[in-house]
DSSP file (Angstrom, degrees, kcal/mol; ACC not computed):
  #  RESIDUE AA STRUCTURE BP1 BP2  ACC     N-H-->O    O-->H-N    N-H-->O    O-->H-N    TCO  KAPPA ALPHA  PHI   PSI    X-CA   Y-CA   Z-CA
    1    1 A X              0   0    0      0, 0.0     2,-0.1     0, 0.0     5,-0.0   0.000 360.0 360.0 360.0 140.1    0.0    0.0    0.0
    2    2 A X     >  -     0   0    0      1,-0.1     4,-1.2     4,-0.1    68,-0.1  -0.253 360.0-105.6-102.2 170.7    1.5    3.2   -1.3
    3    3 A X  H  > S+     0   0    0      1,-0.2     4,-1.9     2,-0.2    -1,-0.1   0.858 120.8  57.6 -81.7  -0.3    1.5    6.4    1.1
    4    4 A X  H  > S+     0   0    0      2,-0.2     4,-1.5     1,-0.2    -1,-0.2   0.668 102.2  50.8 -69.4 -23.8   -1.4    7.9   -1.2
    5    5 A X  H  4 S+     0   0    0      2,-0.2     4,-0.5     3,-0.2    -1,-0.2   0.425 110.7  51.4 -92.2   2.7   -3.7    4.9   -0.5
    6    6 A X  H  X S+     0   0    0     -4,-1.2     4,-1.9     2,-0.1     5,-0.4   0.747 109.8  52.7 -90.2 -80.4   -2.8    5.6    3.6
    7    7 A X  H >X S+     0   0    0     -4,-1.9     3,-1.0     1,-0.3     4,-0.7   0.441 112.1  49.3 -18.7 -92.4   -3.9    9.4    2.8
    8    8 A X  H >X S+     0   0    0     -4,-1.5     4,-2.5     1,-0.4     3,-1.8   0.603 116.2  31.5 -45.1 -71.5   -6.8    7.9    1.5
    9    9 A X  H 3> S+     0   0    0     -4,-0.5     4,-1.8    -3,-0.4    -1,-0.4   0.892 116.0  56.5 -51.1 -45.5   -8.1    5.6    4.1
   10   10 A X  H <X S+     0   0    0     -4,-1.9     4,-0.8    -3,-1.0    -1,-0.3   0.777 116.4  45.6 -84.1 -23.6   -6.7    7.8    7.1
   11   11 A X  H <X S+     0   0    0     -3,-1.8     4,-2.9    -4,-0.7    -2,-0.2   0.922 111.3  48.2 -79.8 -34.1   -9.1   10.7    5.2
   12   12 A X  H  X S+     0   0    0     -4,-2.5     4,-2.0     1,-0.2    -2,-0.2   0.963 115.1  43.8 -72.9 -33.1  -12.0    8.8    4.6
   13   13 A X  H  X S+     0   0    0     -4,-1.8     4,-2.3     2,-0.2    -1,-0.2   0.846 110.2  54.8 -44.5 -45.5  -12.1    7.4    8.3
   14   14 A X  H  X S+     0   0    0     -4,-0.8     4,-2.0    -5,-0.2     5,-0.5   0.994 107.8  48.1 -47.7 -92.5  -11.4   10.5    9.7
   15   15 A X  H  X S+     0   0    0     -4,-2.9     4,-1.3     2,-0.2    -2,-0.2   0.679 112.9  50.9   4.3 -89.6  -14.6   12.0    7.6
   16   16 A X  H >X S+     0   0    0     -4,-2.0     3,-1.4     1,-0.3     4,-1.2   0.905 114.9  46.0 -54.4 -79.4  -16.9    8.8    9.0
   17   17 A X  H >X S+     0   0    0     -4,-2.3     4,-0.9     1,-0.2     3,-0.5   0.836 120.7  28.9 -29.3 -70.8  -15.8    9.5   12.6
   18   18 A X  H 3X S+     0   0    0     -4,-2.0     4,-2.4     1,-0.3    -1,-0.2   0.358 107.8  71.0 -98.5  11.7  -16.1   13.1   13.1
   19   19 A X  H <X S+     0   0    0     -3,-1.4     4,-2.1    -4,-1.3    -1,-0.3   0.950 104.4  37.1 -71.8 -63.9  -18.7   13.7   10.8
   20   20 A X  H <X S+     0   0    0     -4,-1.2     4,-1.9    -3,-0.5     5,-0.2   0.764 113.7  58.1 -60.8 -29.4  -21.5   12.1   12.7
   21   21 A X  H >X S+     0   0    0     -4,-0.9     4,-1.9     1,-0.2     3,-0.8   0.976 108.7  51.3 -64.4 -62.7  -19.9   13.4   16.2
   22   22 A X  H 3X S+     0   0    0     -4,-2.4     4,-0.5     1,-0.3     5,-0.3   0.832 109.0  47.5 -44.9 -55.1  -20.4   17.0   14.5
   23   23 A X  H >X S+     0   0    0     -4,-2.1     4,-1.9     1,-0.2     3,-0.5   0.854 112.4  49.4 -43.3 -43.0  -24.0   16.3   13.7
   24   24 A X  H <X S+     0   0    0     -4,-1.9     4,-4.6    -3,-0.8     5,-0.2   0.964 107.1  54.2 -55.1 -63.4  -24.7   15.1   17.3
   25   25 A X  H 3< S+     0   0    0     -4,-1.9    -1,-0.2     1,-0.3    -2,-0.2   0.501 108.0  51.0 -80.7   9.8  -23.0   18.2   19.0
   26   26 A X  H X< S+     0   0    0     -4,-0.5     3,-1.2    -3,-0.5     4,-0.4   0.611 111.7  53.0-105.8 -26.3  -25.4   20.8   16.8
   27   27 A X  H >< S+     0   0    0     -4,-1.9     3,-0.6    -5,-0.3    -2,-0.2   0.923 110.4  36.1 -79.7 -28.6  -27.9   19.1   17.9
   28   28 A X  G >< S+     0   0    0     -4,-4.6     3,-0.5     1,-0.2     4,-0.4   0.171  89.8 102.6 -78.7  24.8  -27.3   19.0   21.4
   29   29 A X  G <   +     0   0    0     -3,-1.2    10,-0.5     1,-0.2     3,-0.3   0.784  66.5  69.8 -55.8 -42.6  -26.3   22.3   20.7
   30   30 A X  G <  S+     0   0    0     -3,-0.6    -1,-0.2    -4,-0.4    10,-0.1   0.549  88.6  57.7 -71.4 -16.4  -29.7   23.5   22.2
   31   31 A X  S <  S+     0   0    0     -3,-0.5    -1,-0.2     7,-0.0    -2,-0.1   0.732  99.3  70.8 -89.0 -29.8  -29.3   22.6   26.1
   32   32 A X        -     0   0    0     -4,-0.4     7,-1.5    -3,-0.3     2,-0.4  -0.296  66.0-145.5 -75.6 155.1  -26.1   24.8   26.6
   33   33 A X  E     -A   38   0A   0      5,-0.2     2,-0.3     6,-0.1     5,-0.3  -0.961   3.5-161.0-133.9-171.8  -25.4   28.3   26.7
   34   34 A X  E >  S-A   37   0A   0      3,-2.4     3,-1.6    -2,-0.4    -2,-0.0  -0.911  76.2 -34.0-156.9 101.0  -22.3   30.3   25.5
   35   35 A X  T 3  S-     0   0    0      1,-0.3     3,-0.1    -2,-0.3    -2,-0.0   0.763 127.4 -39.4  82.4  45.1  -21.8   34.2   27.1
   36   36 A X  T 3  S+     0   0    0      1,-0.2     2,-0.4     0, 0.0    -1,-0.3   0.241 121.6 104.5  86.1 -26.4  -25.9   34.9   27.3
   37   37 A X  E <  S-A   34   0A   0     -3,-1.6    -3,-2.4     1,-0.0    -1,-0.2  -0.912  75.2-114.9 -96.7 131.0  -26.7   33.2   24.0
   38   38 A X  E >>  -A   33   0A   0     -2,-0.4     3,-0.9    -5,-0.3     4,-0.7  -0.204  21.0-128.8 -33.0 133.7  -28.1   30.1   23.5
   39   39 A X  H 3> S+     0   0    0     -7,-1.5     4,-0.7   -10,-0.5    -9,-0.2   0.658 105.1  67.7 -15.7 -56.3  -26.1   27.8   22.0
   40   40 A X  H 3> S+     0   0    0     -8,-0.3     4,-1.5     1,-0.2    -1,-0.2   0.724 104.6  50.1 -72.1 -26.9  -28.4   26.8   19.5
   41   41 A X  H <4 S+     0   0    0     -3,-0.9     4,-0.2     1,-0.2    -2,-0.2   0.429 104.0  54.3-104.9  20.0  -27.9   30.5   18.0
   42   42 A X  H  < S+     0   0    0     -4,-0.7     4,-0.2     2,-0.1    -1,-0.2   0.644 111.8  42.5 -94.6 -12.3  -24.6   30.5   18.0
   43   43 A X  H  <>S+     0   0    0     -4,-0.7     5,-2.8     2,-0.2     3,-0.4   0.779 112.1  53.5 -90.3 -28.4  -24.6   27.3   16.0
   44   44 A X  T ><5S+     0   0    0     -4,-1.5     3,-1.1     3,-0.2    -3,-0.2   0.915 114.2  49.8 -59.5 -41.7  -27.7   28.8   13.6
   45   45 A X  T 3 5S+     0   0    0      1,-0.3    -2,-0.2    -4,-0.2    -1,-0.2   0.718 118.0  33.9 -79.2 -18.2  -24.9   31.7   13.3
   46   46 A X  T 3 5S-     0   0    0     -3,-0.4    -1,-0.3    -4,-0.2     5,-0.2  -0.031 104.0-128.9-127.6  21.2  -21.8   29.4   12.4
   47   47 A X  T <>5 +     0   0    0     -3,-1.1     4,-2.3     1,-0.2     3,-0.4   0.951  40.5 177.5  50.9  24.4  -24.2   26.9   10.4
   48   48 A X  H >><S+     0   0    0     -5,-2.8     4,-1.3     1,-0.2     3,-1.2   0.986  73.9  40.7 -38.6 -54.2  -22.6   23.9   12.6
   49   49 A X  H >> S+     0   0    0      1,-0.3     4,-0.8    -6,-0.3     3,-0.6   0.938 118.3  50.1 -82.3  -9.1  -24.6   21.0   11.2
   50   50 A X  H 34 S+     0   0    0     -3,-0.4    -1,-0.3     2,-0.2    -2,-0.2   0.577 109.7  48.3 -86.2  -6.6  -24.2   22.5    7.7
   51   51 A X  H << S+     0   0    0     -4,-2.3    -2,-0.2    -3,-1.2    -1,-0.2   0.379 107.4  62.1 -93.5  -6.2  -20.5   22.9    8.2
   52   52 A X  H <X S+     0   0    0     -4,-1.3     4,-1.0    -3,-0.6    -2,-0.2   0.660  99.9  48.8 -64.3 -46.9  -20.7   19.1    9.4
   53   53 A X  H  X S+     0   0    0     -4,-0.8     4,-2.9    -5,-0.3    -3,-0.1   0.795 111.3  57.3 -78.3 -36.8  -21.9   17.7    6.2
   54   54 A X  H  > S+     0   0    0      1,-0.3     4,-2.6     2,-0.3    -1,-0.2   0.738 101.6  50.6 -74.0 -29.6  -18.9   19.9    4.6
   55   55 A X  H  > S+     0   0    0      2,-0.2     4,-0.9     3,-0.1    -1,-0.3   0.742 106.7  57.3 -80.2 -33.0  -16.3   18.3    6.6
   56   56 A X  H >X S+     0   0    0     -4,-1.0     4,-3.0     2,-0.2     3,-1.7   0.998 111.6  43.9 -52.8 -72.8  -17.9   15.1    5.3
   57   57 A X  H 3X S+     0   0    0     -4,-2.9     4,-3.3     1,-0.3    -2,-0.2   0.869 111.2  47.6 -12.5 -74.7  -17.3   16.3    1.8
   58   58 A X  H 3< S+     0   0    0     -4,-2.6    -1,-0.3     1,-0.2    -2,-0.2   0.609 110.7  54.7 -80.7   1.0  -14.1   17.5    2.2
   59   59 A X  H <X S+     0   0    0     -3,-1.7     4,-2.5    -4,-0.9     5,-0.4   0.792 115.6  44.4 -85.4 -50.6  -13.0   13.8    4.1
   60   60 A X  H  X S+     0   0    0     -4,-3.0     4,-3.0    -5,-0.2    -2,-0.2   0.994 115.6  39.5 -88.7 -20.9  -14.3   12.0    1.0
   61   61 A X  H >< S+     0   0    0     -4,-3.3     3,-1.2    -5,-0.2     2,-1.1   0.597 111.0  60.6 -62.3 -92.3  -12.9   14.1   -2.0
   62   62 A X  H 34 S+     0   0    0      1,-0.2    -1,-0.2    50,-0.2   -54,-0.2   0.203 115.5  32.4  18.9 -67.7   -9.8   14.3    0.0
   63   63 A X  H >X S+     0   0    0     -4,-2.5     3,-3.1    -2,-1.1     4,-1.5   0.981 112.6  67.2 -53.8 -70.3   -9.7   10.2   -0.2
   64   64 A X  H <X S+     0   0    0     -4,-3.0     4,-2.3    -3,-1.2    -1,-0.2   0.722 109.3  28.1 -31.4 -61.5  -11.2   10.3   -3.3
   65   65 A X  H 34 S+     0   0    0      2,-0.3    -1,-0.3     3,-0.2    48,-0.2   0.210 116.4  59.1-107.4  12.9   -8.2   12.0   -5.2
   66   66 A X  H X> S+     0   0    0     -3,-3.1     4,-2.5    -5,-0.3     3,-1.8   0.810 111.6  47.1 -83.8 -66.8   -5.5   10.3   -2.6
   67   67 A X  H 3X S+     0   0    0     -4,-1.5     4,-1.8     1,-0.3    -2,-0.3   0.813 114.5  48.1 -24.2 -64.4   -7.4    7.0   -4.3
   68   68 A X  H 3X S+     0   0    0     -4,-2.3     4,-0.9    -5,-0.2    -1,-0.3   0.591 108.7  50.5 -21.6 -43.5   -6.9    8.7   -7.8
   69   69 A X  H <4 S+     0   0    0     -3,-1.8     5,-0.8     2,-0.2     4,-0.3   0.747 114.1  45.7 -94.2 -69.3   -3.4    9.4   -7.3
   70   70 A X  H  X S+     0   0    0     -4,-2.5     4,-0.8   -66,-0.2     5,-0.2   0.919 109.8  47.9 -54.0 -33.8   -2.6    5.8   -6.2
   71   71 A X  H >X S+     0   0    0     -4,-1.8     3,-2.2    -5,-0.2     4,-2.2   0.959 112.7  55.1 -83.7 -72.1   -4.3    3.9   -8.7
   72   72 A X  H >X S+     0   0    0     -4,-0.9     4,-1.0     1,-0.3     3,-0.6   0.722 111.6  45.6 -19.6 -93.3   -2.6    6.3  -11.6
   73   73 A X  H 3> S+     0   0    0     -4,-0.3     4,-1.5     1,-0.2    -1,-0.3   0.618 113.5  42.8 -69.6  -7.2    0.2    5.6  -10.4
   74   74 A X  H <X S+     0   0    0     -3,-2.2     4,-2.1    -4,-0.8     5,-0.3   0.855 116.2  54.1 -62.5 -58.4   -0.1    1.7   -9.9
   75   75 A X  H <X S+     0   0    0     -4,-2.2     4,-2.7    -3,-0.6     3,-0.3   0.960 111.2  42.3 -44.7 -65.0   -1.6    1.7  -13.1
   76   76 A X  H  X S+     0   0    0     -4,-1.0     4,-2.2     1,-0.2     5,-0.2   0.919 112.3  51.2 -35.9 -63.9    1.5    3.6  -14.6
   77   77 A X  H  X S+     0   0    0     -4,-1.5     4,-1.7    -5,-0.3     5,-0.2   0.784 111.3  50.8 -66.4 -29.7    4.2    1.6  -12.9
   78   78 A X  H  < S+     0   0    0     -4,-2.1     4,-0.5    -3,-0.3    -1,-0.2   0.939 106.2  54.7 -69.7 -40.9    2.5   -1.7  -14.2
   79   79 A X  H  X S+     0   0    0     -4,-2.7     4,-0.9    -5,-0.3    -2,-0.2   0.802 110.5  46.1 -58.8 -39.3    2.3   -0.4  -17.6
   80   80 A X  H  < S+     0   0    0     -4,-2.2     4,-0.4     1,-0.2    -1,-0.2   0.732 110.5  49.3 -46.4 -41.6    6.1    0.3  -17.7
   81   81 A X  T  X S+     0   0    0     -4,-1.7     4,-1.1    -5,-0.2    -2,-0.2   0.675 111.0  49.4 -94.8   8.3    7.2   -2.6  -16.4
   82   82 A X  H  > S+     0   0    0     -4,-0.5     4,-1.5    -5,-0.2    -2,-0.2   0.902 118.3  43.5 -67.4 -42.5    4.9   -4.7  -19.0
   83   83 A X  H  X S+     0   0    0     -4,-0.9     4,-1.0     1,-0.2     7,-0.2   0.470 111.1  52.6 -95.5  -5.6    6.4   -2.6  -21.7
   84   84 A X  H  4 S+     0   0    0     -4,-0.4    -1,-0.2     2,-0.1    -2,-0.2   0.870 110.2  50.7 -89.0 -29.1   10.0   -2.9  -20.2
   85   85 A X  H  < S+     0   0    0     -4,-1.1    -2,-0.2     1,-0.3    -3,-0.1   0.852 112.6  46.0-102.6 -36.0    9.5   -6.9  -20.2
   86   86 A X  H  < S+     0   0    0     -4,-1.5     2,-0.5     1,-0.2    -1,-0.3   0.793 131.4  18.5 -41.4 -49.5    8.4   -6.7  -23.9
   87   87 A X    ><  +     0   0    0     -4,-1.0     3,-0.6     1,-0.1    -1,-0.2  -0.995  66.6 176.7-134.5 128.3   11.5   -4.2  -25.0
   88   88 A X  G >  S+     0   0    0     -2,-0.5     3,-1.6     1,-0.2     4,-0.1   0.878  73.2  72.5 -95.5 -32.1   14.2   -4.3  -22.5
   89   89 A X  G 3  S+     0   0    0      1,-0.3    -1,-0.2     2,-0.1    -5,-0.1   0.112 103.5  37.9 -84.3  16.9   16.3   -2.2  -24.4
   90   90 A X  G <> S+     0   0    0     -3,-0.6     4,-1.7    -7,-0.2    -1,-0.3   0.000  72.5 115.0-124.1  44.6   14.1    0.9  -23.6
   91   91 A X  H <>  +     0   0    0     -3,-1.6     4,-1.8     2,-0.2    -2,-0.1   0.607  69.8  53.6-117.5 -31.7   13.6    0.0  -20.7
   92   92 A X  H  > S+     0   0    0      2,-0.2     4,-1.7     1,-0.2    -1,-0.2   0.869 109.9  54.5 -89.3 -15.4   15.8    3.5  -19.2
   93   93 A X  H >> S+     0   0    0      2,-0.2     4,-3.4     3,-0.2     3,-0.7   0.957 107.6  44.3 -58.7 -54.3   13.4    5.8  -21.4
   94   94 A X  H 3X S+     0   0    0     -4,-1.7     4,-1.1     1,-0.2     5,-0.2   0.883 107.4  55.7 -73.3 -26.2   10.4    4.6  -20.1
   95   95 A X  H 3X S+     0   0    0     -4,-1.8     4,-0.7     2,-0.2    -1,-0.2   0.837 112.5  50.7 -74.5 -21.7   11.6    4.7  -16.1
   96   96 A X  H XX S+     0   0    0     -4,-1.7     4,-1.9    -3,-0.7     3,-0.7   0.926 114.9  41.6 -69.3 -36.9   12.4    8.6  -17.0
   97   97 A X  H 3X S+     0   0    0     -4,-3.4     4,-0.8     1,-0.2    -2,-0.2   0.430 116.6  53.0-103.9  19.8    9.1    8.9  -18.3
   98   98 A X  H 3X S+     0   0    0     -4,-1.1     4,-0.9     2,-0.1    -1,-0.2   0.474 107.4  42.7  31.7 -81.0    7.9    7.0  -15.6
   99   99 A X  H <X>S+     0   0    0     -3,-0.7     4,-2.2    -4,-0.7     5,-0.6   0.920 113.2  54.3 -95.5 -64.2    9.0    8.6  -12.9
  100  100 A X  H  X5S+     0   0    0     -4,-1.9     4,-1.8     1,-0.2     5,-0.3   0.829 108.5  51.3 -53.1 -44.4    8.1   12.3  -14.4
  101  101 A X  H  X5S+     0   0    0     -4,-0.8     4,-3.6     1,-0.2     5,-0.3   0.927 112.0  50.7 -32.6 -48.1    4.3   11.2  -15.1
  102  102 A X  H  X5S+     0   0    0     -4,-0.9     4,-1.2    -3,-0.4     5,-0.4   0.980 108.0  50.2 -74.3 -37.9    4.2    9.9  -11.1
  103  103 A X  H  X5S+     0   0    0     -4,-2.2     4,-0.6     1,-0.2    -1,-0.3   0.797 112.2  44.3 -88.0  -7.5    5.4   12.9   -9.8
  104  104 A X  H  X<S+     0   0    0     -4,-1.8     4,-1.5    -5,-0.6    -2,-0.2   0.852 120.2  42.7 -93.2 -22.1    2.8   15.0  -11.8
  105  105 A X  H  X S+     0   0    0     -4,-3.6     4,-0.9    -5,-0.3    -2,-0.2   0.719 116.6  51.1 -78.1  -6.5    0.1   12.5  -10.8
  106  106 A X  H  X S+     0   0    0     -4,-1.2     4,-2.5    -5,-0.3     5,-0.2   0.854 115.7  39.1 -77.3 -42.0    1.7   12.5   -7.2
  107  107 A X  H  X S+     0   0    0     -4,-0.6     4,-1.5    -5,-0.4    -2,-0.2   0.755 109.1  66.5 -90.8 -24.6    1.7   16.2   -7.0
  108  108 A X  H >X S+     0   0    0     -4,-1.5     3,-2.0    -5,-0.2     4,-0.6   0.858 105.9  41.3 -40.8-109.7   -1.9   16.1   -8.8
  109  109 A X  H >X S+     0   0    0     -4,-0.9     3,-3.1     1,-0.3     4,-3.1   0.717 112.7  52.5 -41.9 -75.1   -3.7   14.4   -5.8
  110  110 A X  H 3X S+     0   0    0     -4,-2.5     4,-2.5     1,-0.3    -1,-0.3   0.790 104.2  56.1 -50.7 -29.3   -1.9   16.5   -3.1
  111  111 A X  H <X S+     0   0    0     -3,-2.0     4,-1.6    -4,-1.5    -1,-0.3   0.898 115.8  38.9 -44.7 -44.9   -3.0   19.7   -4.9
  112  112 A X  H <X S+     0   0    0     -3,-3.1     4,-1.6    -4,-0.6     5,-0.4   0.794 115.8  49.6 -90.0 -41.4   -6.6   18.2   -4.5
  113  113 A X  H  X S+     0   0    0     -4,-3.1     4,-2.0    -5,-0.3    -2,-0.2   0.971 118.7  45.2 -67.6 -35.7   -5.7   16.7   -0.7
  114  114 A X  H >X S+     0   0    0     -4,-2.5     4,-1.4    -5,-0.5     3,-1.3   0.954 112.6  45.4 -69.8 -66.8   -4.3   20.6   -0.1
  115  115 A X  H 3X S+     0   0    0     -4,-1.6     4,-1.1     1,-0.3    -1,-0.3   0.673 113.3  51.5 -50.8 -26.1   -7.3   22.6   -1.7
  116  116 A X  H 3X S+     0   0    0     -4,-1.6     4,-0.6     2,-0.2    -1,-0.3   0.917 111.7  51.4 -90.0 -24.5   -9.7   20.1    0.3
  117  117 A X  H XX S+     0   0    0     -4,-2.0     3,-1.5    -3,-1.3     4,-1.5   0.941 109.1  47.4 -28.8 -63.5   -7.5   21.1    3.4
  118  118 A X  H 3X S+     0   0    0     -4,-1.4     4,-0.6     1,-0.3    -1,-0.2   0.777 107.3  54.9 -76.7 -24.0   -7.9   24.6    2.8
  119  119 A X  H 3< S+     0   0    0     -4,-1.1    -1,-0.3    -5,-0.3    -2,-0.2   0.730 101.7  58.5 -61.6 -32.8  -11.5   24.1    2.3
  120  120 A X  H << S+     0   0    0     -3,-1.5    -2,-0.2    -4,-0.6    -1,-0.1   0.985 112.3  42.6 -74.6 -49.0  -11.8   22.3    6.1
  121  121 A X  H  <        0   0    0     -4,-1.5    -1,-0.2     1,-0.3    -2,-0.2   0.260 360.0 360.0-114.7  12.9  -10.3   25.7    7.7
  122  122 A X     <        0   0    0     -4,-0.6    -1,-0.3    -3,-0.1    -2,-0.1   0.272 360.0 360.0 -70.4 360.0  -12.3   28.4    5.7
């Protein structure tokens, strides 16, 4: 298992967990209060259980394009060595072009893992 298919799984778990916890704690938002306001309108004010559902989102693209990234490049790396075992003797072309395709498909998925990041803490 490559470290983009651990991104993945470690996002979508994440997601699953803290998703439902969020939902739970705007709804028992309503017994507390916070400085003279109810609770419940400080959570109407910061959209909690609709910012819950959004952290669900950003847990499964997140996975979703760590998954992406890993199978592109599994995919890639099989296809090379298929096509090295066929012609041996280009065997050092295709590991440069190789290795630059995985690092734009590497750097692909963490662009999407960052931007869903930057999405959690807007």
């Amino acid at each position: 298992m490559n470290k983009l298919s651990r991104i993945a799984v470690l996002c979508l778990v994440v997601c699953f967990v803290l998703s439902p916890a969020l939902v739970l704690a705007a709804q028992d938002a309503e017994e507390f209060t916070l400085d003279g306001a109810t609770a419940a309108q400080y959570a109407a004010e910061k959209s909690t259980a609709k910012s819950s559902f959004g952290y669900l989102g950003i847990g499964i693209g997140a996975g979703l394009a760590a998954i992406g990234g890993g199978l592109g490049i599994g995919l890639l790396s099989a296809s090379v060595v298929d096509a090295s075992a066929r012609q041996p003797e280009m065997q050092g072309k295709l590991l440069t072009t190789m290795f630059i395709a995985a690092a734009l498909i590497e750097g692909l998925a963490l662009f999407a893992i960052v931007i869903c990041m930057l999405c959690l803490f807007m």
